[in-house]
C-alpha positions as CSV (number, residue, x, y, z in Angstrom):
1,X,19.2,-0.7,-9.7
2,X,18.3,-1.5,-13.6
3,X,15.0,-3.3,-12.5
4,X,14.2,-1.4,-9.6
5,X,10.6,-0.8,-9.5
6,X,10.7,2.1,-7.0
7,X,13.5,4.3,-6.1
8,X,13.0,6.6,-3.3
9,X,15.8,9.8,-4.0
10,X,16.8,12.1,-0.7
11,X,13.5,12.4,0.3
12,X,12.8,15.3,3.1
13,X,9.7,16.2,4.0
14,X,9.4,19.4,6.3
15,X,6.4,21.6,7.6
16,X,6.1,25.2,9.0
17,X,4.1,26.3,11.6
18,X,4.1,29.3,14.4
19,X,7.2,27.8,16.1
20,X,9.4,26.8,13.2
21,X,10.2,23.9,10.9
22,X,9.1,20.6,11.4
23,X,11.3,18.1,9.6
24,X,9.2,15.0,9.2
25,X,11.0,12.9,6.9
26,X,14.9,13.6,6.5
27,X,16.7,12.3,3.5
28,X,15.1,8.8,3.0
29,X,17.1,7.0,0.1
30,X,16.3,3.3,-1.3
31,X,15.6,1.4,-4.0
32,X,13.0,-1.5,-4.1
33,X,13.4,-4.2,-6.8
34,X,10.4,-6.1,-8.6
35,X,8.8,-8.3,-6.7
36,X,10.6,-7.6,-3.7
37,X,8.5,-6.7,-0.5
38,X,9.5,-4.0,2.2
39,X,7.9,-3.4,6.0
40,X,7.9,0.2,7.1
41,X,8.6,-0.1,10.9
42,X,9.3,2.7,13.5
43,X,7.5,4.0,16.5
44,X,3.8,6.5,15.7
45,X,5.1,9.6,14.6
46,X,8.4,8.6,13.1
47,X,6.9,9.4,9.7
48,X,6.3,6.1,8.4
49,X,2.6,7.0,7.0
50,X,3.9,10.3,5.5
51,X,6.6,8.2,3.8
52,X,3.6,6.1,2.2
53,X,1.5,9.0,1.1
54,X,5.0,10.5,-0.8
55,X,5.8,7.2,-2.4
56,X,1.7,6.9,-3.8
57,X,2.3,10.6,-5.1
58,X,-0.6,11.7,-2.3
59,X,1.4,14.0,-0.7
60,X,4.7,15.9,-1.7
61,X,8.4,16.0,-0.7
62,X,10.1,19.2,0.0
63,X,13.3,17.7,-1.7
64,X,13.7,14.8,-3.2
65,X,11.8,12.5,-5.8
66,X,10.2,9.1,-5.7
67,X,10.6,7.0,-9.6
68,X,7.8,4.5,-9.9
69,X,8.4,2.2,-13.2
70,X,11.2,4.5,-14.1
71,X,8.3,7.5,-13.8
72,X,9.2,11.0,-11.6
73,X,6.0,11.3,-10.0
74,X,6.9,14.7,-8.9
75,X,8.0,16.3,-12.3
76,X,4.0,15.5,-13.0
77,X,1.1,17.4,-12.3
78,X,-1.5,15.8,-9.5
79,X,-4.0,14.9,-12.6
80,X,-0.6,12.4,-14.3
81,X,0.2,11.6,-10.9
82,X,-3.5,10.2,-9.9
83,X,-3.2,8.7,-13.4
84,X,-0.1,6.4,-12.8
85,X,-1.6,5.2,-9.1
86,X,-4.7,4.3,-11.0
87,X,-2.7,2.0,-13.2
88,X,0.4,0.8,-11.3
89,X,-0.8,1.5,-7.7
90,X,-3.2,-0.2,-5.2
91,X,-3.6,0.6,-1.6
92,X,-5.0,-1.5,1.3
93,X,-5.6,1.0,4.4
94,X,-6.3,-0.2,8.4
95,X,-10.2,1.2,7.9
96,X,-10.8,-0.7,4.9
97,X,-12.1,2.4,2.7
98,X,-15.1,0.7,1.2
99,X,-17.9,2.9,-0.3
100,X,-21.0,1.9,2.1
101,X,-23.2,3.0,-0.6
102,X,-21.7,0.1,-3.1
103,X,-21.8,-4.0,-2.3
104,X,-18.9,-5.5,-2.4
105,X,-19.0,-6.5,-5.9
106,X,-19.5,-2.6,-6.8
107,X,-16.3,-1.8,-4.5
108,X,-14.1,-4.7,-6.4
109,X,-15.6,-2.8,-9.8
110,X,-15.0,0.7,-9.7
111,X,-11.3,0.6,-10.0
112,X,-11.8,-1.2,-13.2
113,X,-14.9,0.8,-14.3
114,X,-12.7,4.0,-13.8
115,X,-9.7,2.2,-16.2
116,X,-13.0,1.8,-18.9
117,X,-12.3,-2.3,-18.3
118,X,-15.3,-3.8,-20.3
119,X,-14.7,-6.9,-18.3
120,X,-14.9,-4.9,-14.5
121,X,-18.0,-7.6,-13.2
122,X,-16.4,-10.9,-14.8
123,X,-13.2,-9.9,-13.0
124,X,-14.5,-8.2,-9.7
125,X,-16.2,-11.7,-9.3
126,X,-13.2,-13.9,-10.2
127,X,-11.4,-12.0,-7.8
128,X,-14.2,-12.3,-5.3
129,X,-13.9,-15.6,-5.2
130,X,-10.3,-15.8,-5.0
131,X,-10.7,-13.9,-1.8
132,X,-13.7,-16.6,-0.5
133,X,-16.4,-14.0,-0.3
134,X,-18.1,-15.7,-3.8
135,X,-21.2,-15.5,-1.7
136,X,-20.8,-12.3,-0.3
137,X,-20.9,-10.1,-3.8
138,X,-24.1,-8.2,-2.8
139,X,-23.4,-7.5,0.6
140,X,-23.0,-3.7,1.5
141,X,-19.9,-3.2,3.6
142,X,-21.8,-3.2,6.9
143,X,-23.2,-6.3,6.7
144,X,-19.9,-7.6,6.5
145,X,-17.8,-8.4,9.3
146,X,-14.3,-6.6,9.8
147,X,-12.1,-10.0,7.9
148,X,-14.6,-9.7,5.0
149,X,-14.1,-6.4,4.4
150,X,-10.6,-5.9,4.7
151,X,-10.4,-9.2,2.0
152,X,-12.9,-7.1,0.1
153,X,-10.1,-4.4,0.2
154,X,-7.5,-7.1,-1.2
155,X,-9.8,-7.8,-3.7
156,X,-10.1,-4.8,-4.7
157,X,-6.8,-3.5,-4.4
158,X,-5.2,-6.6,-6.4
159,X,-7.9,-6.9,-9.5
160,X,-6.3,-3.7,-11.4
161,X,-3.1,-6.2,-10.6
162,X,-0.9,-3.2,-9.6
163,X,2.9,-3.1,-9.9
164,X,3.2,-1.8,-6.4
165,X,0.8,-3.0,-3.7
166,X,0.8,-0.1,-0.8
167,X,-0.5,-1.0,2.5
168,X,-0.8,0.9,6.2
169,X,-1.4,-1.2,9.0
170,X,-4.1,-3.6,7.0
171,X,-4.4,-5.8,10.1
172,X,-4.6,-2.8,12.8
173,X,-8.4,-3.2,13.3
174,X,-8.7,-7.0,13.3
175,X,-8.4,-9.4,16.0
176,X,-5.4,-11.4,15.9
177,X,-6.8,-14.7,14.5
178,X,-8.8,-12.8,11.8
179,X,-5.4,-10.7,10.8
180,X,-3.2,-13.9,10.5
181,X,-5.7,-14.6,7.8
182,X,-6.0,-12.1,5.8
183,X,-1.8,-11.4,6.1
184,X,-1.8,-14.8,4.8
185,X,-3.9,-13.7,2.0
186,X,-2.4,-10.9,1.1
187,X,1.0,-12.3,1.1
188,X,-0.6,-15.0,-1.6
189,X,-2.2,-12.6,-3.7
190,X,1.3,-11.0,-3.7
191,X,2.9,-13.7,-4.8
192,X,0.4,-14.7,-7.5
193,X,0.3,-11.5,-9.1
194,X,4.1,-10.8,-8.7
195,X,3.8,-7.9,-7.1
196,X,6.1,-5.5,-5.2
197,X,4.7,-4.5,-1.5
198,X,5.1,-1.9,0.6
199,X,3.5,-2.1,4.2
200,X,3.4,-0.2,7.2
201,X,2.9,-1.9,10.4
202,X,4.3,-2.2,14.1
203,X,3.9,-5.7,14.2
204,X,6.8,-7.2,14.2
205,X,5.8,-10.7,12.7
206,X,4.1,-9.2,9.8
207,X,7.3,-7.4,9.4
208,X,9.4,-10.4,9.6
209,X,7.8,-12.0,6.4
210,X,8.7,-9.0,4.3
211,X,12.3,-9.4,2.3
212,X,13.5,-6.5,3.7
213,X,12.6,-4.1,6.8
214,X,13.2,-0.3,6.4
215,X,12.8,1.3,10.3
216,X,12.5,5.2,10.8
217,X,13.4,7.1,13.7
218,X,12.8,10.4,14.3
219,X,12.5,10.5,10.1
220,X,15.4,9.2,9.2
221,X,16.4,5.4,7.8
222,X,18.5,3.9,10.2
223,X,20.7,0.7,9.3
224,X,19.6,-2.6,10.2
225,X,22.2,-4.3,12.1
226,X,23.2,-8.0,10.2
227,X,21.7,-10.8,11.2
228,X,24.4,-13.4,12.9
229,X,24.4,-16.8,12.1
């Protein structure tokens, strides 16, 4: 595991309430390398969006650690934590996440604005354009269609060019023909930028591109059976 970008250590993740304890995630071990890309899969409720929340550092594990770039997230406090996603981490979510108050080229910007990037407009519009919305930099979010602002999302998420790329169902409010595009994109952009991706999503095509598949059940990692020639 000497290059492994992000190692995932007997993760459990359990909640109380009035009728007992809840075990959400139980004992989740792997190991991603560089570059490598990884579907989440498993039925709703399975814990598959919990899993991506501990592995950003949003949310805590009762046991267990996640390593990003060789870094414990959970031996740091939530300020160092929200310091390492800003600089290794960017996320793509199903509902896009834009800031309706701020056009598209604003959105692409803040990320580097909030890094102190002198260059945040030159590269929000390079990467803009890489995304084919070069003529869509003023636009607030609503006047975009659903395609255009999840690739406004790609944009954004790709010009800090994270080490790890997470992303929850990006295609789960598009219409099919509009999220084979921007899957296409993303899986580009991944490449370009050499990037190691992380995606939850219950399509199973989307899934298939990835390197490797990790499925949950009921919170736990269950082995994939070997594929036969």
């Amino acid at each position: 595991m000497s290059d492994s970008i992000l190692v995932v250590d007997h993760v459990t993740k359990q909640v109380r309430d009035s009728t007992g304890t809840l075990t959400i995630l139980d004992d989740i071990h792997f190991a991603l390398e560089r570059q490598e890309s990884a579907a989440i899969v498993g039925a709703s409720g399975s814990g598959k969006s919990t899993l991506l929340s501990i592995l950003a550092g949003l949310d805590t594990p009762t046991q267990g650690t996640v390593r990003l770039d060789g870094i414990d997230l959970f031996r740091l406090d939530e300020d160092s934590r929200a310091a390492v996603r800003a600089e290794r981490v960017g996320f793509v979510f199903q509902s896009f996440q834009l800031l309706g108050n701020l056009t598209a080229i604003e959105n692409v910007m803040l990320p580097l604005e909030l890094q102190g990037r002198a260059d945040a407009r030159s590269a929000a519009t390079e990467m803009l354009a890489r995304v084919g919305l070069a003529q869509r930099l003023g636009h607030y979010p609503k006047l975009l269609s659903g395609g255009e602002q999840q690739r406004v999302a790609l944009a954004r998420a790709f010009v800090v060019r994270p080490r790890l790329l997470l992303a929850d169902e990006p295609t789960g409010s598009l219409d099919f023909a509009t999220g084979e595009t921007v899957m296409q994109l993303m899986f580009e952009l991944n490449r370009e930028a050499g990037t190691t991706l992380v995606l939850v999503t219950h399509d199973r095509s989307i899934a298939a591109r990835c390197d490797r598949q990790l499925r949950i059940e009921a919170g736990r990692l269950v082995p994939q059976p070997a594929e036969v020639n």
